[in-house]
C-alpha positions as CSV (number, residue, x, y, z in Angstrom):
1,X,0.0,0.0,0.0
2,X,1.6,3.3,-0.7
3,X,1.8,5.8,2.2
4,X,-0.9,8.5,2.4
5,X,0.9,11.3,0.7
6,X,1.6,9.2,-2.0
7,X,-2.2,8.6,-2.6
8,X,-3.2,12.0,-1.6
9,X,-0.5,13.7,-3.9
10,X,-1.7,11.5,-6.7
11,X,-5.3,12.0,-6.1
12,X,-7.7,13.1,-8.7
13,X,-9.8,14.4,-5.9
14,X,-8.4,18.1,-5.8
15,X,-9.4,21.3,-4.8
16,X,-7.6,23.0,-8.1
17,X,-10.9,23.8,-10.0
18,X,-11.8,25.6,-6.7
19,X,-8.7,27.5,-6.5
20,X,-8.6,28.6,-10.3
21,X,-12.1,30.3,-10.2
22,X,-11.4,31.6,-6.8
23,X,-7.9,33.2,-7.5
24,X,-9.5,35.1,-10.7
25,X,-12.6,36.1,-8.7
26,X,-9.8,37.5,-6.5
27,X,-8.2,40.0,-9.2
28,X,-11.9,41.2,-10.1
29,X,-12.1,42.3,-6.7
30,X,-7.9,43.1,-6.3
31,X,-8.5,45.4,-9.6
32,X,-11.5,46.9,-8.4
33,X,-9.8,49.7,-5.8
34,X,-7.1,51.3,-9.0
35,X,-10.1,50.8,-11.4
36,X,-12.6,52.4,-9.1
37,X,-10.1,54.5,-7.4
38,X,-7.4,55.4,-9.4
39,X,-4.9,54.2,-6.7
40,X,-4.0,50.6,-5.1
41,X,-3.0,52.5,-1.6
42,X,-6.5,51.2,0.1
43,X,-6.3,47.6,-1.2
44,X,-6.8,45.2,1.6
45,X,-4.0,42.6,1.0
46,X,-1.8,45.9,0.4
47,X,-2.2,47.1,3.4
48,X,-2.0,43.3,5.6
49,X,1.6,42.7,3.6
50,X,2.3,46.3,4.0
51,X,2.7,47.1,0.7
52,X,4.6,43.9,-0.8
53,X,1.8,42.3,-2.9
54,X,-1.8,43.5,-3.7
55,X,-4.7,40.8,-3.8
56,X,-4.5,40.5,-7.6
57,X,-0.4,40.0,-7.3
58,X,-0.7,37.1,-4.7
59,X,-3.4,35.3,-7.0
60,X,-1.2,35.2,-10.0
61,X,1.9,33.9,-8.0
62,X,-0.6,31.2,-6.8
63,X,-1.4,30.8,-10.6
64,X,2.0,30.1,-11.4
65,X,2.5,27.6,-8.5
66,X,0.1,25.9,-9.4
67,X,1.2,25.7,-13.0
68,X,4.0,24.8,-12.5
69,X,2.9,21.3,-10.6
70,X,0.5,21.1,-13.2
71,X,2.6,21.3,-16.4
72,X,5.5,19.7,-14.8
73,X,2.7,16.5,-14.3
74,X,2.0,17.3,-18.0
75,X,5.0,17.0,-19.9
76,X,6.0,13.8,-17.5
77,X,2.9,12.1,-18.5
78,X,2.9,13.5,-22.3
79,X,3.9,10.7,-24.6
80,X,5.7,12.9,-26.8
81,X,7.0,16.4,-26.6
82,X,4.8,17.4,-29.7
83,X,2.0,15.7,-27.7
84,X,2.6,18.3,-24.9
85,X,3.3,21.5,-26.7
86,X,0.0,20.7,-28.6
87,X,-2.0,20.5,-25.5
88,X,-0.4,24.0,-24.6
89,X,-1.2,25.8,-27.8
90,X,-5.0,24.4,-27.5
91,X,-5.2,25.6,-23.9
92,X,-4.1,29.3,-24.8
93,X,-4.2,30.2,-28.1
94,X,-8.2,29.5,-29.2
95,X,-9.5,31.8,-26.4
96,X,-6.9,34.0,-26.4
97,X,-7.7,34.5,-30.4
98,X,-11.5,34.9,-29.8
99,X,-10.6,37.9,-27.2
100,X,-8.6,40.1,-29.7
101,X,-11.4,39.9,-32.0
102,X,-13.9,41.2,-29.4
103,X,-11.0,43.8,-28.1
104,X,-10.5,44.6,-31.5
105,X,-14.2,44.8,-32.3
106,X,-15.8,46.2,-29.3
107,X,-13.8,47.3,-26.6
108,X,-11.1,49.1,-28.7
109,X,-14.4,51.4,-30.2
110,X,-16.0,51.7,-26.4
111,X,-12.4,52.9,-25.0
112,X,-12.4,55.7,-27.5
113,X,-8.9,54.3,-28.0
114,X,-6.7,54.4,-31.4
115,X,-4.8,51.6,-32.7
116,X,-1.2,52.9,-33.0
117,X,0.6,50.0,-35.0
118,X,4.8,49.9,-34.4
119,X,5.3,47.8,-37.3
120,X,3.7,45.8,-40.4
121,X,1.3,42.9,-39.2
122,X,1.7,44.6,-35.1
123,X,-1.8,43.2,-34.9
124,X,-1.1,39.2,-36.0
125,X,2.7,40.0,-34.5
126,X,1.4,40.8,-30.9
127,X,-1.4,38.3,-30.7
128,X,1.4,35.6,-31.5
129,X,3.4,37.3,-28.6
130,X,-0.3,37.1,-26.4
131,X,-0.6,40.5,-25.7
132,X,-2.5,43.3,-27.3
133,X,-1.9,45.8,-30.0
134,X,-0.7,49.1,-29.6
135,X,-3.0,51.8,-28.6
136,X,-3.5,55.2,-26.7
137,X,-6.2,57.2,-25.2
138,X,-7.7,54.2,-23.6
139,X,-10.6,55.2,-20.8
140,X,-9.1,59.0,-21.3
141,X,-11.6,60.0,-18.3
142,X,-11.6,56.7,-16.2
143,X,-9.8,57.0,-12.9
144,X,-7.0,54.5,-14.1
145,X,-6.7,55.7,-18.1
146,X,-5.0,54.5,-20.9
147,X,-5.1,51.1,-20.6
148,X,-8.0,48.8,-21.4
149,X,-6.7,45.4,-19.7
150,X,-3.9,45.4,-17.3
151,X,-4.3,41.5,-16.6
152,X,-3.1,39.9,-19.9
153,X,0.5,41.0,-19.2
154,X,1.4,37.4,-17.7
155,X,-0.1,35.1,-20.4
156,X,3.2,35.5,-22.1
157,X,5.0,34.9,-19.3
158,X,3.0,31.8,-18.5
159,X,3.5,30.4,-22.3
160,X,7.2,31.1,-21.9
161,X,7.2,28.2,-18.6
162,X,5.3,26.0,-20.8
163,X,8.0,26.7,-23.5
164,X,10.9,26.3,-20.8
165,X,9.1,22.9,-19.3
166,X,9.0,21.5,-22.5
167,X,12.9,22.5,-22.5
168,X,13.5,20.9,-19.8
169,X,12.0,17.5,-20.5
170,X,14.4,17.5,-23.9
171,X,17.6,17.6,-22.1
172,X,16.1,15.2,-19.3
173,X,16.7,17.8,-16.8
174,X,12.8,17.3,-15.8
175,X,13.6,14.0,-14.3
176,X,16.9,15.1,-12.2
177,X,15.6,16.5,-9.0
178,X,18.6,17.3,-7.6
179,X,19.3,19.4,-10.3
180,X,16.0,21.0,-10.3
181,X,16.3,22.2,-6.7
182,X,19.4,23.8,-6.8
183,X,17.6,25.6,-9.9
184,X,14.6,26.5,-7.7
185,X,16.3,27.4,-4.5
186,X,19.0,29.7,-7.0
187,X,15.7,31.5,-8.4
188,X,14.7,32.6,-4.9
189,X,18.2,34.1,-3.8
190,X,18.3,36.0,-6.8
191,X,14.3,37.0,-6.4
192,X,15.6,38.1,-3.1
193,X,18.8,40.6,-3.3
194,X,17.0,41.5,-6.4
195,X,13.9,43.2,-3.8
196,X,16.8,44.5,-1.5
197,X,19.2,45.8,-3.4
198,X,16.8,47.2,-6.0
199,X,18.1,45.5,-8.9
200,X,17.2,46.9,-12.5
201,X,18.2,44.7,-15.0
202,X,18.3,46.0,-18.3
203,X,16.0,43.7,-20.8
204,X,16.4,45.5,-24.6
205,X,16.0,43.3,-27.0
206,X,15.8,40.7,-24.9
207,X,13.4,42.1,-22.8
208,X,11.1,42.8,-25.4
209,X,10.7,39.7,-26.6
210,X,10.6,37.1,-23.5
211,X,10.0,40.0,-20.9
212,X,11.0,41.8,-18.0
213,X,13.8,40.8,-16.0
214,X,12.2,41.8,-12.8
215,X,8.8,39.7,-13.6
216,X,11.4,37.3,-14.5
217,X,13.2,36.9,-11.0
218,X,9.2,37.3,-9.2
219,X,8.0,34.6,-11.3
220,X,10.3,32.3,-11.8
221,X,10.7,31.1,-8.1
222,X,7.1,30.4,-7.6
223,X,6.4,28.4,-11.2
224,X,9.8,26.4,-10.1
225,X,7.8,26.0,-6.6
226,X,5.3,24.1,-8.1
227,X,7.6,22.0,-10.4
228,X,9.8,21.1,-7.5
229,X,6.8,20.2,-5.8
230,X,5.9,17.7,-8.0
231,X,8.9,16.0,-8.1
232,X,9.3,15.9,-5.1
233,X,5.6,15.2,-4.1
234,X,6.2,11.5,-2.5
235,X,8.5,12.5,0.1
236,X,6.4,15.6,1.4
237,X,3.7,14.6,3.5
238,X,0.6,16.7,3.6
239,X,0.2,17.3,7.4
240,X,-2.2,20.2,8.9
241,X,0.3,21.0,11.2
242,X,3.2,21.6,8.3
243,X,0.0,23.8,6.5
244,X,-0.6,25.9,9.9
245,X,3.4,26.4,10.2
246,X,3.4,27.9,6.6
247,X,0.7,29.9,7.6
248,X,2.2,31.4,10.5
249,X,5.5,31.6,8.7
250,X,3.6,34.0,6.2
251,X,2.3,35.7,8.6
252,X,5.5,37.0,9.8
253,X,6.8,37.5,6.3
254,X,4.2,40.0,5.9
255,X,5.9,42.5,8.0
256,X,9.5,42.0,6.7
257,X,11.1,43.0,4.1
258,X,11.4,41.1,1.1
259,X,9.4,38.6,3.4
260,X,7.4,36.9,1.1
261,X,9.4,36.9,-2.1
262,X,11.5,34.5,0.3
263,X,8.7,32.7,2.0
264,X,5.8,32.3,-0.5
265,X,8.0,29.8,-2.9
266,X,8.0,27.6,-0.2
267,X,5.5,28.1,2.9
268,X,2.6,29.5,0.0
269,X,3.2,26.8,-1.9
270,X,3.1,24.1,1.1
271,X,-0.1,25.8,2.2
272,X,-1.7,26.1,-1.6
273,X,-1.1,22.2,-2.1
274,X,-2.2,21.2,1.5
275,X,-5.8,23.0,1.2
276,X,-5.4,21.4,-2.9
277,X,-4.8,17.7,-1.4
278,X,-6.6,17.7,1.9
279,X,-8.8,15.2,2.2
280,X,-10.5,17.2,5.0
281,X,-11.7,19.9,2.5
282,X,-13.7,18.6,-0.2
283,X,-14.5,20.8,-3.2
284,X,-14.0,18.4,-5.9
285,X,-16.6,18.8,-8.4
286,X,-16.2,22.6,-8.4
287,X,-15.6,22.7,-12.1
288,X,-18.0,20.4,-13.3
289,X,-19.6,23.1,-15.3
290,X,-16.4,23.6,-17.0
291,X,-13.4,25.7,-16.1
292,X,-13.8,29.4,-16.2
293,X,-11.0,31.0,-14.7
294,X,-8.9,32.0,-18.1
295,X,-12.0,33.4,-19.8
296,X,-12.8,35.6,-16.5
297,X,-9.4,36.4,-16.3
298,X,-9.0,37.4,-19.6
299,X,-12.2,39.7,-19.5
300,X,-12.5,40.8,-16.2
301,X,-10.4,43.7,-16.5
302,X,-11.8,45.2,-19.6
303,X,-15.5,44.6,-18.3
304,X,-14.5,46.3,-14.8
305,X,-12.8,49.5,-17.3
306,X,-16.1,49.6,-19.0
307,X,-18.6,49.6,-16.1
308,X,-16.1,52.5,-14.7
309,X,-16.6,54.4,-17.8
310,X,-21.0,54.2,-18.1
311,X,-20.6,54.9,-14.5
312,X,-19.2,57.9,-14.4
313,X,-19.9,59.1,-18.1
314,X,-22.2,61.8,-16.9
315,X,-19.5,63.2,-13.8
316,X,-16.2,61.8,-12.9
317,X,-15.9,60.5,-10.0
318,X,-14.9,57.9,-7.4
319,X,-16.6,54.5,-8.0
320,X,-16.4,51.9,-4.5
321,X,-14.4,49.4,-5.2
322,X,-17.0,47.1,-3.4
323,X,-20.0,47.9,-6.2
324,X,-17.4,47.9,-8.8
325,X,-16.7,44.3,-7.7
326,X,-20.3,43.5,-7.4
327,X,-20.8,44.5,-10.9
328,X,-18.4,43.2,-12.6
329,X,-17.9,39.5,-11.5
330,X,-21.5,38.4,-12.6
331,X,-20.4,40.1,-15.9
332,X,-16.8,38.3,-15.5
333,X,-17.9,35.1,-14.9
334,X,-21.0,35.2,-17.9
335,X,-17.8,36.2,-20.4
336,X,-15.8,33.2,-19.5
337,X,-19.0,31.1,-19.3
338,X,-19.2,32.0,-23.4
339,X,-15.4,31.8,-24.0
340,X,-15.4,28.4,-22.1
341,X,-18.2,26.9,-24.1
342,X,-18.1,28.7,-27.4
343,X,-14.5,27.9,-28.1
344,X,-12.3,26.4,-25.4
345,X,-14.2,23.2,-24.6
346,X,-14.3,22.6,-28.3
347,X,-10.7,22.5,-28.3
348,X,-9.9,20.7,-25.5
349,X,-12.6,17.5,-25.6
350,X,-11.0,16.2,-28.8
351,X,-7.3,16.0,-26.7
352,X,-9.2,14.7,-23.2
353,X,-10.8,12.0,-25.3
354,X,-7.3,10.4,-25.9
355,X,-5.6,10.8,-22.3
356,X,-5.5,7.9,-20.1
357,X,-7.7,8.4,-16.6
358,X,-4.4,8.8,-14.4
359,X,-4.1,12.4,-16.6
360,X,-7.7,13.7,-15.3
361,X,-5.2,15.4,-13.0
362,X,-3.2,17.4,-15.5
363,X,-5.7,20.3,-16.1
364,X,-3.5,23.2,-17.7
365,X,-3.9,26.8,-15.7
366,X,-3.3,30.0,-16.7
367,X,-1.8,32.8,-15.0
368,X,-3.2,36.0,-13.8
């Protein structure tokens, strides 16, 4: 019989359909304060870290953890590395395609923005890249202007992982622990002196084509967290009292500095998997309706710029983050419900149809 973290760890019972939904629910209502506002300053998980991460920047490290456990299962249980980079591309690029067409189509014209192409094809270029086209004069009058959706900025980033996963697995370095470890624990050193010392790396070229350095050393750590984690899944028993240590540990973390770029990698991602694994907290058939956390995390933002802009067509002002919030998730949530059934199911039911049962488990996430 194998010992209970093996089972648990291995389960197909998990709390990560929960989780998704929940952690893009949790940038609706993270974005709502600059969106409603015009300033982050009053945003509740701002002020409890003191100042280190807003609501929305804690869910999309928690998107990346979890990624990275659920990639790394993935490309391990892919049986080619064709097979796997397929699976990615169906994941992101459908729904990701249908939401340029509306941006270009309707919230480009309700923005009173202008498309401001760089280059030749910027508009085919940058959706390849998963990101939008150049504009300006977004929301002109909106308390947070110029900018019609602030969230997309780590698809890229997330497609990159996949991209470095899939690396991985070719040179074999996927199945050398060891190796990955020292990779994971190097990430957080650097992620580290990088928030004390102030580092500012210089991308260029570089920069603009796989990203910032500085996302870089945040994100890295914590999609290595969840990689690591899965390796090393077996020999790490899922024990309430390990989860309420983490806790407490980022607790403290939340008044030091640089705390929780040091402790989240590891205590978050100890916690995150614990309330994922738990046998005590059973929210298994969250997603039975289908899994809308991309498609509210890819509209949320736009829906929450727009419901700024009727609301305060007439007078600028102020709107409370909490009707903000109320407003747009219901709207949120009805978008992905379309995106999930218009497009991505479609894309994914012909791949699930040829997995094995043990890879019910792999469910790809996307970042926030």
């Amino acid at each position: 019989m194998p010992p209970p973290s093996q089972s648990a760890w291995d389960s197909r019972k998990n709390n990560f359909d929960f989780l998704r939904l929940f952690f893009a629910v949790l940038v609706i209502y993270s974005h709502a304060y600059p969106l409603g506002l015009g300033s982050e300053q009053s945003e509740p998980f701002r002020l409890l870290t003191h100042g280190q991460l807003t609501g929305g920047a804690f869910a999309v490290d928690a998107f990346f953890i979890m990624s990275g456990f659920l990639i790394a299962a993935s490309a391990q249980r892919s049986s080619t590395i064709w097979s796997f980079l397929k699976k990615r591309v169906t994941r992101i690029y459908p729904a990701f395609l249908l939401y340029t067409a509306i941006f270009l189509a309707i919230f480009v014209p309700l923005a009173h923005a202008h498309l401001t192409p760089r280059w030749p094809l910027d508009i085919p270029l940058q959706t390849l890249r998963l990101t939008e086209p150049h504009y300006t004069s977004a929301f002109a009058a909106n308390p947070y202007p110029g900018v019609i959706n602030g969230s997309i900025w780590s698809i890229p980033y997330e497609f990159f992982c996949y991209l470095g996963v899939a690396l991985l697995t070719l040179t074999t370095l996927l199945r050398r622990r060891l190796a990955i470890l020292v990779l994971f624990l190097g990430t957080i050193v650097i992620s580290v002196l990088s928030q004390l010392h102030h580092w500012n790396y210089g991308g260029k070229l570089l920069g603009v084509i796989f990203g910032s350095p500085q996302f870089w050393a945040r994100l890295l750590p914590l999609y290595l967290a969840g990689v690591v984690f899965y390796l090393y899944r077996r020999h790490i028993p899922l024990r309430t009292s390990f989860a309420v240590a983490s806790a407490l540990i980022l607790g403290v973390a939340c008044i030091l500095t640089a705390g929780l770029t040091a402790a989240l990698p590891i205590a978050g991602t100890y916690l995150l998997f614990w309330f994922s694994f738990t046998p005590t907290i059973r929210l298994h058939h969250f997603g039975r309706f289908g899994d809308f956390s991309y498609g509210t995390y890819l509209y949320a933002f736009p829906i929450e710029q727009l419901l700024v802009h009727l609301l305060t067509a007439a007078h600028p002002h102020p709107v409370p983050p909490v009707i903000l919030f109320a407003l747009a998730t219901p709207l949120s949530l009805a978008a992905a419900a379309i995106s999930w059934y218009g497009i991505e199911r479609r894309f994914l039911q012909p791949i699930r149809q040829h997995e094995l049962p043990t890879q019910t488990l792999e469910q790809t996430l996307i970042a926030t």
